[in-house]
TORDOKOL-653404 format. One record per atom (N, C-alpha, C, O): atom name; x, y, z. Coordinates in steps of 0.2 Angstrom, whole numbers. Each point is the difference from the previous one (the first is absolute). Last residue first. Layout:
<'CA' <X Y Z>>
...
***
This chain:
<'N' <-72 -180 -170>>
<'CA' <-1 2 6>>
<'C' <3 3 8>>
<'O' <-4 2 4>>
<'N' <9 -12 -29>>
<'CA' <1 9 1>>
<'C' <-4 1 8>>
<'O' <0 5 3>>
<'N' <-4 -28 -14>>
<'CA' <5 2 3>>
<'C' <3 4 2>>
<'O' <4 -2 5>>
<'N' <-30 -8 -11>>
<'CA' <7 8 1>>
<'C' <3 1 3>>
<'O' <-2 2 5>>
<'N' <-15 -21 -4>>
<'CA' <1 2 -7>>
<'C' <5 5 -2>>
<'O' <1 1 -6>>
<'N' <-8 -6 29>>
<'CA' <3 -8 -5>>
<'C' <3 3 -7>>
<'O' <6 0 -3>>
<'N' <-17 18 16>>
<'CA' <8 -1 2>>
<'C' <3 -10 -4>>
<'O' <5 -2 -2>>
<'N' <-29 11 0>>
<'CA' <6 3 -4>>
<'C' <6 2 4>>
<'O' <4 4 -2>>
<'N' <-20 -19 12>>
<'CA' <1 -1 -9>>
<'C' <5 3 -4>>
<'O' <4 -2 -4>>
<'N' <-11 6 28>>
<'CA' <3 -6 -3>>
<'C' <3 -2 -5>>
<'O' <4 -3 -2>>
<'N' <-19 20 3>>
<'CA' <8 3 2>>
<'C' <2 -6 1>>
<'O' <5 0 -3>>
<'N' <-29 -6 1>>
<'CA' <5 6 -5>>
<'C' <7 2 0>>
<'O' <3 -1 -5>>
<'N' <-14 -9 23>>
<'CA' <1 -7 -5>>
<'C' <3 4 -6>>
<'O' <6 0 -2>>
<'N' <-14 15 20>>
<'CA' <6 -4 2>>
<'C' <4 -4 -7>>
<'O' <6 0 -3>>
<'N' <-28 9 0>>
<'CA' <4 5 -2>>
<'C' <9 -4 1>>
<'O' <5 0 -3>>
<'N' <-25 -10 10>>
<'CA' <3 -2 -7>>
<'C' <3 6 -1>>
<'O' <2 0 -6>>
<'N' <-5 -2 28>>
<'CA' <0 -6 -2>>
<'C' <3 -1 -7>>
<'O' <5 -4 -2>>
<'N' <-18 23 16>>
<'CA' <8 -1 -1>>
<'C' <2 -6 -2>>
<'O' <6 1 1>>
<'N' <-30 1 3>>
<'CA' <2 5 -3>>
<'C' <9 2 -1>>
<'O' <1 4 -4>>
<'N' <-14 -24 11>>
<'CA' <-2 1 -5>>
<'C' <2 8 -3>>
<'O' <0 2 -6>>
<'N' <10 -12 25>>
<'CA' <0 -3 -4>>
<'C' <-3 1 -8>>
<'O' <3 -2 -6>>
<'N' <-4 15 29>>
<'CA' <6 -1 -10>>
<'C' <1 -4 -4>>
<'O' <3 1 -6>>
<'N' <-22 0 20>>
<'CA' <0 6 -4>>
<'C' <7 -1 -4>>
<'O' <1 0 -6>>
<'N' <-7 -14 21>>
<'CA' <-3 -1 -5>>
<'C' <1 3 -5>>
<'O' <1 -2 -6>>
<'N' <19 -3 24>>
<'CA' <-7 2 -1>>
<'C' <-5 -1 -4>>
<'O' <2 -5 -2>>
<'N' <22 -1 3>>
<'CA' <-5 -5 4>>
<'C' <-9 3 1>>
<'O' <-6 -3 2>>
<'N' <33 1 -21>>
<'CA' <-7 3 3>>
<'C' <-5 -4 5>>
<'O' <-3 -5 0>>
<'N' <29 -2 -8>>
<'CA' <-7 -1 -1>>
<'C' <-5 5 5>>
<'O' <0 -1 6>>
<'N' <27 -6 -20>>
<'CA' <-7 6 6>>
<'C' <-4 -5 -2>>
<'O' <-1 -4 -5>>
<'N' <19 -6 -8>>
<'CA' <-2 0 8>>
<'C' <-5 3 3>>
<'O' <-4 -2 3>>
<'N' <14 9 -24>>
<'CA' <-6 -6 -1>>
<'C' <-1 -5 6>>
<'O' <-4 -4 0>>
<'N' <16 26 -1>>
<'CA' <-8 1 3>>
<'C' <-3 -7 -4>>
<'O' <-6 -1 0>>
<'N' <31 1 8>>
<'CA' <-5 2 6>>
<'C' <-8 1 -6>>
<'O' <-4 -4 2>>
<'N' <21 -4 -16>>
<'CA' <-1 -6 5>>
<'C' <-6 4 4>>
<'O' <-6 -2 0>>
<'N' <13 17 -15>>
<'CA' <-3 -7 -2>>
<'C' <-3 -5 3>>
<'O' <-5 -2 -1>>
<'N' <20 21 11>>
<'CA' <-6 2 -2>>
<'C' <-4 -4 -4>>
<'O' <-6 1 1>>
<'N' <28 -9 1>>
<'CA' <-2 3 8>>
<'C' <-6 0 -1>>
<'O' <-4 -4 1>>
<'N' <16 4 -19>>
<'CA' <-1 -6 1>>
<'C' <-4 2 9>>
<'O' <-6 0 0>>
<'N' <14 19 -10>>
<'CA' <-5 -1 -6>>
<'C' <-2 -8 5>>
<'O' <-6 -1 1>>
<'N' <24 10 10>>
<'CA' <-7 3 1>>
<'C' <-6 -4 -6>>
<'O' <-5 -3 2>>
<'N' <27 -5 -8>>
<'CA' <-2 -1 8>>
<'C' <-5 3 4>>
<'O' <-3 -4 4>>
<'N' <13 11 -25>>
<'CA' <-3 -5 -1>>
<'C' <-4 -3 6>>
<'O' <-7 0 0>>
<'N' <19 21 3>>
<'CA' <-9 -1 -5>>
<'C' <-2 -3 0>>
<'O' <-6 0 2>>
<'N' <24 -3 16>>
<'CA' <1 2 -7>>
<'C' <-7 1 -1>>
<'O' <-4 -2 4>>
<'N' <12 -3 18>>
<'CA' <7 5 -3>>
<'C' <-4 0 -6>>
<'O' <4 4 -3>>
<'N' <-18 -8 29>>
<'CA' <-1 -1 -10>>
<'C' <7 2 -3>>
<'O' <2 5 3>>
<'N' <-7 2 18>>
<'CA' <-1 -9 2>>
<'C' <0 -1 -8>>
<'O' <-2 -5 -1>>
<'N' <13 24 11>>
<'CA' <3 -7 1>>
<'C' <-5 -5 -1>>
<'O' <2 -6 2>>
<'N' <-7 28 1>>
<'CA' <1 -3 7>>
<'C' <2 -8 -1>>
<'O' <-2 -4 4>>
<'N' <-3 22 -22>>
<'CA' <5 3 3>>
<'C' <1 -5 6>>
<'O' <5 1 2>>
<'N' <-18 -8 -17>>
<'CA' <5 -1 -2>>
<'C' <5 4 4>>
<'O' <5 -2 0>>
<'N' <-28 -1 5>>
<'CA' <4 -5 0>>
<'C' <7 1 -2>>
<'O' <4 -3 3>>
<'N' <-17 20 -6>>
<'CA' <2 0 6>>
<'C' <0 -5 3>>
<'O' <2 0 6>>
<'N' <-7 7 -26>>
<'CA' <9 3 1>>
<'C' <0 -3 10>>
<'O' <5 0 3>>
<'N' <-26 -11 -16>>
<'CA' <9 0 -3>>
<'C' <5 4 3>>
<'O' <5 -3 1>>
<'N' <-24 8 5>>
<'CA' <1 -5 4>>
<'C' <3 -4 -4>>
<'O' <3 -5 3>>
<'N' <-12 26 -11>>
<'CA' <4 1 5>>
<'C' <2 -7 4>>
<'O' <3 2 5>>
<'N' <-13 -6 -25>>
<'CA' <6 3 0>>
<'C' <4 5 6>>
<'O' <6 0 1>>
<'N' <-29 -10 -3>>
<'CA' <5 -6 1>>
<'C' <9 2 0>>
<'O' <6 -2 2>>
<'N' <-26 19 -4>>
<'CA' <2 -4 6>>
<'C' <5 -4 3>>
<'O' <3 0 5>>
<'N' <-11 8 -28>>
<'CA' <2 5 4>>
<'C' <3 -2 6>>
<'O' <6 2 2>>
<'N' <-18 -18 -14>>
<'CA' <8 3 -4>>
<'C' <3 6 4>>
<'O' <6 1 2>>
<'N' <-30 -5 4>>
<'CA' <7 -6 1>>
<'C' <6 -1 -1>>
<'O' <5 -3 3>>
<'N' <-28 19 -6>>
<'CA' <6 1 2>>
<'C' <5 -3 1>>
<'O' <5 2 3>>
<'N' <-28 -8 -8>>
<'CA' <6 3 -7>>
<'C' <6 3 5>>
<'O' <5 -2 -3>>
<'N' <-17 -22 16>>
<'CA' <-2 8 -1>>
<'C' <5 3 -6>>
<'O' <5 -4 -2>>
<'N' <-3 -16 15>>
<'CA' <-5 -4 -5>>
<'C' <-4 11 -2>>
<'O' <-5 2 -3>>
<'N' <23 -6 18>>
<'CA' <1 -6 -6>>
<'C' <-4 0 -4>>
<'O' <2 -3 -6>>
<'N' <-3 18 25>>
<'CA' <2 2 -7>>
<'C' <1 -5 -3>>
<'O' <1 2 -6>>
<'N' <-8 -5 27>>
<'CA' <-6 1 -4>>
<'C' <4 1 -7>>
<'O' <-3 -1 -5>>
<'N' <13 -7 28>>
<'CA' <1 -2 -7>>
<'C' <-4 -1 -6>>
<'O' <-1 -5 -4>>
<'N' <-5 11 26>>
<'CA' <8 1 1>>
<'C' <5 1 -7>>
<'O' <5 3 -1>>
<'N' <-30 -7 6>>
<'CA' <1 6 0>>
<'C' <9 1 -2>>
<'O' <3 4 -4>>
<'N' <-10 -27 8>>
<'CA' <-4 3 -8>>
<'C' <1 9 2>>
<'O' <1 3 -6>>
<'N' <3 -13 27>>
<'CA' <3 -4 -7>>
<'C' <-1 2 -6>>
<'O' <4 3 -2>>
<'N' <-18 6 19>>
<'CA' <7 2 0>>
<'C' <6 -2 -4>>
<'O' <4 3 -3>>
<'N' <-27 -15 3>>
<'CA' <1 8 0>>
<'C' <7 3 -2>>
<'O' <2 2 -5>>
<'N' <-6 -24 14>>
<'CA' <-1 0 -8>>
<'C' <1 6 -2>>
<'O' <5 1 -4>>
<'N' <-6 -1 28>>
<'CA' <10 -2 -4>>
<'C' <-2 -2 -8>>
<'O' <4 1 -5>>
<'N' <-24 4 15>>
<'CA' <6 6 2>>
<'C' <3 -1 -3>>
<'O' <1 4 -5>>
<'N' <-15 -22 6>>
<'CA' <-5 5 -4>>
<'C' <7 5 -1>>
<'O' <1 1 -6>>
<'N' <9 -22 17>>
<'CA' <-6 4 0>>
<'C' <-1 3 -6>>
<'O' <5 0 -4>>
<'N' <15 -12 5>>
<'CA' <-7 -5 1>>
<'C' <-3 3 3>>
<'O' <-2 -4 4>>
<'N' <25 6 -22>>
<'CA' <-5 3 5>>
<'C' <-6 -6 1>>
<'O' <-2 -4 -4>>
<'N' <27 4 -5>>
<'CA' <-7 -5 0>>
<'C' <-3 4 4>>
<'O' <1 -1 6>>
<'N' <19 8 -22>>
<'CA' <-5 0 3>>
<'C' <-2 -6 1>>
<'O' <0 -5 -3>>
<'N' <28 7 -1>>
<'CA' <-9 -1 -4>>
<'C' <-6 -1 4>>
<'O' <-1 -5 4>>
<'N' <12 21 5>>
<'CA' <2 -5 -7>>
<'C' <3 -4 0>>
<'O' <6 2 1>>
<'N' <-19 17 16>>
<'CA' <7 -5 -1>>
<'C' <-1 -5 -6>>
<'O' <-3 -6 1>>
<'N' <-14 18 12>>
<'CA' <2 4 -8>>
<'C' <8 -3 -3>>
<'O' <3 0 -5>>
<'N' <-18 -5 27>>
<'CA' <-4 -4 -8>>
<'C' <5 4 -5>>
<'O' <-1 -1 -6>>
<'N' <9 9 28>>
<'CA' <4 -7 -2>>
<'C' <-6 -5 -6>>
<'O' <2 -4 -4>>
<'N' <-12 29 12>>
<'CA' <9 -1 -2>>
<'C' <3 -9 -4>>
<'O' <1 -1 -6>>
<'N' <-23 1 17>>
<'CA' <1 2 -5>>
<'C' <7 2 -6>>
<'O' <2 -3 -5>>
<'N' <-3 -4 29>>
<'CA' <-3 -7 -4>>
<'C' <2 4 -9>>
<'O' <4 -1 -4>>
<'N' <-2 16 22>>
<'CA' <5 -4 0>>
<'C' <-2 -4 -5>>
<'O' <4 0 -5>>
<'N' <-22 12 10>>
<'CA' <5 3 -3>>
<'C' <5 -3 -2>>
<'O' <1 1 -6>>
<'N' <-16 -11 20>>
<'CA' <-2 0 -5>>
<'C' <3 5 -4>>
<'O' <0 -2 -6>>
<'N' <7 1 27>>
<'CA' <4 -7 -2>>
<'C' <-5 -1 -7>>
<'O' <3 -4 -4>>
<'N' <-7 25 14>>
<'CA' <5 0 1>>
<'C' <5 -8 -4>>
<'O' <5 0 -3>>
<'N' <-28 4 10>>
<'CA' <1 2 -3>>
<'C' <7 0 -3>>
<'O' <0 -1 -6>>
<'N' <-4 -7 25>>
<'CA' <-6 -4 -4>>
<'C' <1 3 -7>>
<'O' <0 -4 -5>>
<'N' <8 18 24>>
<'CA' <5 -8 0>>
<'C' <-3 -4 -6>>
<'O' <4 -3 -4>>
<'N' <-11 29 7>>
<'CA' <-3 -4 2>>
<'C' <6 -7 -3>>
<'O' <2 -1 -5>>
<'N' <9 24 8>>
<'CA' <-7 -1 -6>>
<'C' <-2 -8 6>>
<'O' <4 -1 4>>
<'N' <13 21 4>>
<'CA' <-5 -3 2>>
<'C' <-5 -4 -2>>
<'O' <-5 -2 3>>
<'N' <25 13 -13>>
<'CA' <-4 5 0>>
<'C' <-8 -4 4>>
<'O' <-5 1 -3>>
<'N' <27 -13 2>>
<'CA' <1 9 3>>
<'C' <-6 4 -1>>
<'O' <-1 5 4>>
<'N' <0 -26 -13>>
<'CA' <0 -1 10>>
<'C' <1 6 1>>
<'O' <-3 3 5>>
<'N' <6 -4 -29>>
<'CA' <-10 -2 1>>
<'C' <2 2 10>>
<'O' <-2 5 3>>
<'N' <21 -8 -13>>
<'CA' <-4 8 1>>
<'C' <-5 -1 0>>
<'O' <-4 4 3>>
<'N' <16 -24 -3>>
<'CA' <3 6 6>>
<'C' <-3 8 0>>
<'O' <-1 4 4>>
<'N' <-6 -21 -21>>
<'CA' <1 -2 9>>
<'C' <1 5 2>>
<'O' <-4 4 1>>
<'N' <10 -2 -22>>
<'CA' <-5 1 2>>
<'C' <-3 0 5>>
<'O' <-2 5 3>>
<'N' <24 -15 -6>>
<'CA' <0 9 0>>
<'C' <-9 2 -1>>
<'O' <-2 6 2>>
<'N' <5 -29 -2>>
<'CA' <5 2 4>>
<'C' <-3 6 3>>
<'O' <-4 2 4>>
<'N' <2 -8 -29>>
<'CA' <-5 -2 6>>
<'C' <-1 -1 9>>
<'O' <-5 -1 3>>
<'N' <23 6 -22>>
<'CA' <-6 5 3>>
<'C' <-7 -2 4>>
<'O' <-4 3 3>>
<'N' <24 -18 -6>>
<'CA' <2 8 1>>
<'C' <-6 3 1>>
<'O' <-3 2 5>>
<'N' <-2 -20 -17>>
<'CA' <1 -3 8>>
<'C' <3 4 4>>
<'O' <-1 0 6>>
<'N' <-2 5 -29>>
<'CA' <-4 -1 2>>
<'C' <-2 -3 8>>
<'O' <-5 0 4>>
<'N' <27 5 -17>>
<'CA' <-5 4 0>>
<'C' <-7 3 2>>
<'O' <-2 6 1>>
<'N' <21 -23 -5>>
<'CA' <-4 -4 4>>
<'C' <-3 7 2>>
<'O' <-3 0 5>>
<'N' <20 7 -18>>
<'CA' <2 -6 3>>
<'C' <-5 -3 5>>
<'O' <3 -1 5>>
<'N' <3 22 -14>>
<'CA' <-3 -1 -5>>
<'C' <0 -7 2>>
<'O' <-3 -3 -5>>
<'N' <4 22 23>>
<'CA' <1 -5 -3>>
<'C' <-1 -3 -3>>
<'O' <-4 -4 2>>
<'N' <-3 24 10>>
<'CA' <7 -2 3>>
<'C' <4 -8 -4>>
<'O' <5 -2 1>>
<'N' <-24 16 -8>>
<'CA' <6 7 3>>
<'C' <5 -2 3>>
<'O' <5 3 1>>
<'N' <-22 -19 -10>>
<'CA' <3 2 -5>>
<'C' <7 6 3>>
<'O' <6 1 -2>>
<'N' <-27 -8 11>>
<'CA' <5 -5 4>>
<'C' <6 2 -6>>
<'O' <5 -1 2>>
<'N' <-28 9 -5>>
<'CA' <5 2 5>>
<'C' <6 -2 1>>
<'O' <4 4 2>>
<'N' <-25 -9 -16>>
<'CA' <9 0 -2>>
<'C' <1 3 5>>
<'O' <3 4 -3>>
<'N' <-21 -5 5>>
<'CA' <-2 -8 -3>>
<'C' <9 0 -1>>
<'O' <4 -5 1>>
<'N' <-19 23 12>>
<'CA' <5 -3 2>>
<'C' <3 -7 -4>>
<'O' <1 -5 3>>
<'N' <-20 20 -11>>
<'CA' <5 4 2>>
<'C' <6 -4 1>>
<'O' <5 1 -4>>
<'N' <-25 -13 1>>
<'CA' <4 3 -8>>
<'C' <4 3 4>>
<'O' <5 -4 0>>
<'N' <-16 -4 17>>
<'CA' <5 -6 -2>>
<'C' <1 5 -8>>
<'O' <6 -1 -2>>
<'N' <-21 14 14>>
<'CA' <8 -1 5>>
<'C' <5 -5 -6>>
<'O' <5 2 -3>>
<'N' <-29 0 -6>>
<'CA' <7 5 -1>>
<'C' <5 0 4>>
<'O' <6 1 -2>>
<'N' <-19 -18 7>>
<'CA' <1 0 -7>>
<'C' <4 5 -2>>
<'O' <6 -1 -1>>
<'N' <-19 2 19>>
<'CA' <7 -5 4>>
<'C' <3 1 -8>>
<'O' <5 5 -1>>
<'N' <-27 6 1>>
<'CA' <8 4 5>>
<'C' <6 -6 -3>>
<'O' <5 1 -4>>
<'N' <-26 -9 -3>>
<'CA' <3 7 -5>>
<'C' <8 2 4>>
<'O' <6 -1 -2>>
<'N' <-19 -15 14>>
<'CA' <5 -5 -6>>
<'C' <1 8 -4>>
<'O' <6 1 -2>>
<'N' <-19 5 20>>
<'CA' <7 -1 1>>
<'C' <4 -5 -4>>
<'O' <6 -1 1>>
<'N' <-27 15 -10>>
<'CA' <2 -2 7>>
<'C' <6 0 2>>
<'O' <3 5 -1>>
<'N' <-13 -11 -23>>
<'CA' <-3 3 4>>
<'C' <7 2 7>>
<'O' <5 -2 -1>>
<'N' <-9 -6 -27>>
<'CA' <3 -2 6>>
<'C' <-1 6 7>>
<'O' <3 5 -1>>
<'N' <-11 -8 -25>>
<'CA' <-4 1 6>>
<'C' <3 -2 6>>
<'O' <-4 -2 4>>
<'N' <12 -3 -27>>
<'CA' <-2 -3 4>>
<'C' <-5 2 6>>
<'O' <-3 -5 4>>
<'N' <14 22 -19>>
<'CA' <-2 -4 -4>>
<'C' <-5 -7 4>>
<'O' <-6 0 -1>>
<'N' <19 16 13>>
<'CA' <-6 4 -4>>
<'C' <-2 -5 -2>>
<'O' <-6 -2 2>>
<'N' <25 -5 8>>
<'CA' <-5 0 4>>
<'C' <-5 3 -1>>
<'O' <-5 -1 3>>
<'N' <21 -3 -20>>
<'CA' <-2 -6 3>>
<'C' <-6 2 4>>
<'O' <-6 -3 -1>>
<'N' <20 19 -6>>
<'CA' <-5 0 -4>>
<'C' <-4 -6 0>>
<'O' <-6 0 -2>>
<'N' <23 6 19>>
<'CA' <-6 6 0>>
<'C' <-5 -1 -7>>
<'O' <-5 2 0>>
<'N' <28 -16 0>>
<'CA' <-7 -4 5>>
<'C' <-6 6 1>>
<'O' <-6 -3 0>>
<'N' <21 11 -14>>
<'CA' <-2 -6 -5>>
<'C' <-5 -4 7>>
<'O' <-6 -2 -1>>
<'N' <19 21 6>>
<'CA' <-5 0 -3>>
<'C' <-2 -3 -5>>
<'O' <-4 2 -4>>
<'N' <21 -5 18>>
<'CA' <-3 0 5>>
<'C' <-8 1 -6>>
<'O' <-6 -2 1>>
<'N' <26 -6 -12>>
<'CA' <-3 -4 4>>
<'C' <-6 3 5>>
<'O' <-4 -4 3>>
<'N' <17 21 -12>>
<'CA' <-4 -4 -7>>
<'C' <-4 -6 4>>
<'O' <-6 0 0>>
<'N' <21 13 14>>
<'CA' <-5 4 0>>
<'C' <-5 -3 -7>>
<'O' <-6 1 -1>>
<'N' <28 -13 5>>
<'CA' <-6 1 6>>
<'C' <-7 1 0>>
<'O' <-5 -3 1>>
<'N' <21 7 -16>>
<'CA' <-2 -6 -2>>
<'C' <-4 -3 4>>
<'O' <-4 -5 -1>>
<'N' <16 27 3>>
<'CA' <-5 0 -5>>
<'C' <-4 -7 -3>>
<'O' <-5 -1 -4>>
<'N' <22 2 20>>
<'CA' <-6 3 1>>
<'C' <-6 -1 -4>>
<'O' <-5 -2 0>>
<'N' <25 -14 -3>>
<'CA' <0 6 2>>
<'C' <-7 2 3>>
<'O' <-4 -4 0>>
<'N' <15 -15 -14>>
<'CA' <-2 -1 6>>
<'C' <4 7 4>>
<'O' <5 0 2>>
<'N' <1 -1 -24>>
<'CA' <-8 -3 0>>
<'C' <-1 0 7>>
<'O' <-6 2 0>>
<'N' <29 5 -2>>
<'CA' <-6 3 -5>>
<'C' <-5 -2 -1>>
<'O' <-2 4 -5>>
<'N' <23 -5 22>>
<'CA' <-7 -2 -1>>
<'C' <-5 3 -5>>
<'O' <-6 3 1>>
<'N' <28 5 5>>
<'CA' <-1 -5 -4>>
<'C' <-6 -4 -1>>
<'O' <-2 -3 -5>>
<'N' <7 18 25>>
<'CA' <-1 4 -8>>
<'C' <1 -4 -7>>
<'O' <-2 3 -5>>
<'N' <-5 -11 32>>
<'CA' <4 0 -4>>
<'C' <-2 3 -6>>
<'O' <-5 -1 -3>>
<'N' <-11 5 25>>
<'CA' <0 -5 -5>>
<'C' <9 3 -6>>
<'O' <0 5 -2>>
<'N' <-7 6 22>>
<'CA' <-1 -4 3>>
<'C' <1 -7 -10>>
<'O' <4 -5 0>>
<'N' <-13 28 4>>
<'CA' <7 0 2>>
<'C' <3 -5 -2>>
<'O' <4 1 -4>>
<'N' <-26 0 -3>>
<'CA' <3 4 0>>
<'C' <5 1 1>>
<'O' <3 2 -5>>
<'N' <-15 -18 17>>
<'CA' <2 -1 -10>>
<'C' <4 3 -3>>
<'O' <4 -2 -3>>
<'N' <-12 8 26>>
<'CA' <4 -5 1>>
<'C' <4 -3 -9>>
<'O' <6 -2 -1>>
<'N' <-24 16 3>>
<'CA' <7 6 4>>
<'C' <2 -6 -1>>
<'O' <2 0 -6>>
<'N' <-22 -9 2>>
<'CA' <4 4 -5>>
<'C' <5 3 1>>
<'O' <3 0 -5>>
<'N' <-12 -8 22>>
<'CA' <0 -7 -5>>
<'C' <2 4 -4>>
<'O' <6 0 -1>>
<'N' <-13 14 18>>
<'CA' <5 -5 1>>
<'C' <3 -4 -5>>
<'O' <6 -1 2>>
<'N' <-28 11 -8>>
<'CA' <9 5 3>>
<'C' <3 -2 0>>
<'O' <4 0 -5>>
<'N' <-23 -13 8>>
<'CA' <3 1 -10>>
<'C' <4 3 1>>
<'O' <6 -2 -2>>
<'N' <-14 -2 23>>
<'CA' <4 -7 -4>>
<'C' <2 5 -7>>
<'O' <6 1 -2>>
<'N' <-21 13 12>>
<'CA' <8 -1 6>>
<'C' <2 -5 -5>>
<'O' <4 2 -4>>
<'N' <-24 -1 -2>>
<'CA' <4 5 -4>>
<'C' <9 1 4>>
<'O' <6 1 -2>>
<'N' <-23 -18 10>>
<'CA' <1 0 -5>>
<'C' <4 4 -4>>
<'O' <3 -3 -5>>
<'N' <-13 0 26>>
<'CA' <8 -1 -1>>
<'C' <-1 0 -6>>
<'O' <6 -2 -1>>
<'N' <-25 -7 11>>
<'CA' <-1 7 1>>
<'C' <9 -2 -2>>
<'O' <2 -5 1>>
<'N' <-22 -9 2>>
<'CA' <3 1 -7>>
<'C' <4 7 0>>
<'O' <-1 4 -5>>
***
C-alpha cells in the first residue's frame, strides 16, 4: 500500500495546474470534499486495509480526466490514473479497482460494489447536505460558462430533473442525505428566484 502520498502530489499538482479556470465546481476543493466524505466512510464503516487505500486513490483521481476534458471525463482519467498508479509501480489489481471506481461516478450512477456505492454517494454528498445552494451555484457558473446551460430557466429545469433522478446507494445517505436532498427539491419547485 505504499505510494500513496507520492499519488496525492502528483494528482493534485496535476489539478492544480492542470484543471481549466472556468471549472468552478469541478476543482480541487471538490476533490478534496469527495476525498473527505470517503475518510468519513472509512471511520464510520470500519473500512480497513486496502479497500481504505484504494478508496482514497479513486476520491483523489475521480475527476482527473477534467485537466484534459469535459467530454468522457471519466474514461480520460481513468487512462491518466493508470498511467500513474504503473509510474509509481502500484499493484495491476488494484489499479483496474480504481479505474472501475472513476467510471462508477459517471452519470447516471450504477455502481455494483460496497466502493463504487461509496465513492458515488461521496461524489455527490452535497445534495442531500446545508451547503447545497452554495455548491450548486458553483456548478451553475460552471455549466453556464462551458456552454452547457444559456438561461436560469434551463439550470432551474436541469436541477429538477437531475435530483428527482439521484438516487442514493448507501445506507447512510440514504437515510442521512436523502430527505434533506427531497427538501431542496422542494424548494427549488416552489422558488422561482432560485
Amino acid at each position: 500500500m505504499t505510494g500513496y502520498f507520492k499519488l496525492r502530489r502528483i494528482v493534485l499538482e496535476q489539478l492544480k495546474n492542470g484543471l481549466p479556470g472556468n471549472l468552478t465546481y469541478h476543482d480541487v476543493d471538490h476533490v478534496l470534499d469527495v476525498l473527505n466524505v470517503c475518510n468519513q466512510y472509512i471511520k464510520r464503516n470500519k473500512i480497513k486495509g486496502i479497500d481504505a487505500y484504494l478508496l482514497r486513490i479513486g476520491a483523489l483521481v475521480h475527476d482527473l480526466g477534467f485537466t484534459k476534458s469535459t467530454q468522457n471525463h471519466e474514461e480520460v482519467g481513468a487512462m491518466m490514473a493508470q498511467e500513474i498508479m504503473e509510474s509509481l509501480k502500484m499493484d495491476p489489481a488494484h489499479i483496474e479497482i480504481v479505474k472501475s471506481l472513476i467510471m462508477a461516478t459517471k452519470i447516471p450512477q450504477n455502481p455494483k460494489t460496497d466502493l463504487q456505492r461509496i465513492i458515488c454517494d461521496s461524489d455527490l454528498d452535497y445534495l442531500g447536505r446545508k451547503d447545497y445552494m452554495e455548491i450548486s451555484g458553483k456548478l451553475y457558473e460552471e455549466l453556464k460558462s462551458t456552454g452547457m446551460i444559456k438561461t436560469r430557466e434551463d439550470w432551474v429545469e436541469l436541477q429538477i430533473k437531475f435530483l428527482k433522478n439521484h438516487t442514493f446507494h448507501t445506507e447512510f445517505a440514504q437515510k442521512n442525505r436523502e430527505p434533506k436532498k427531497q427538501f431542496w427539491l422542494k424548494q427549488i419547485i416552489k422558488n422561482e428566484n432560485y
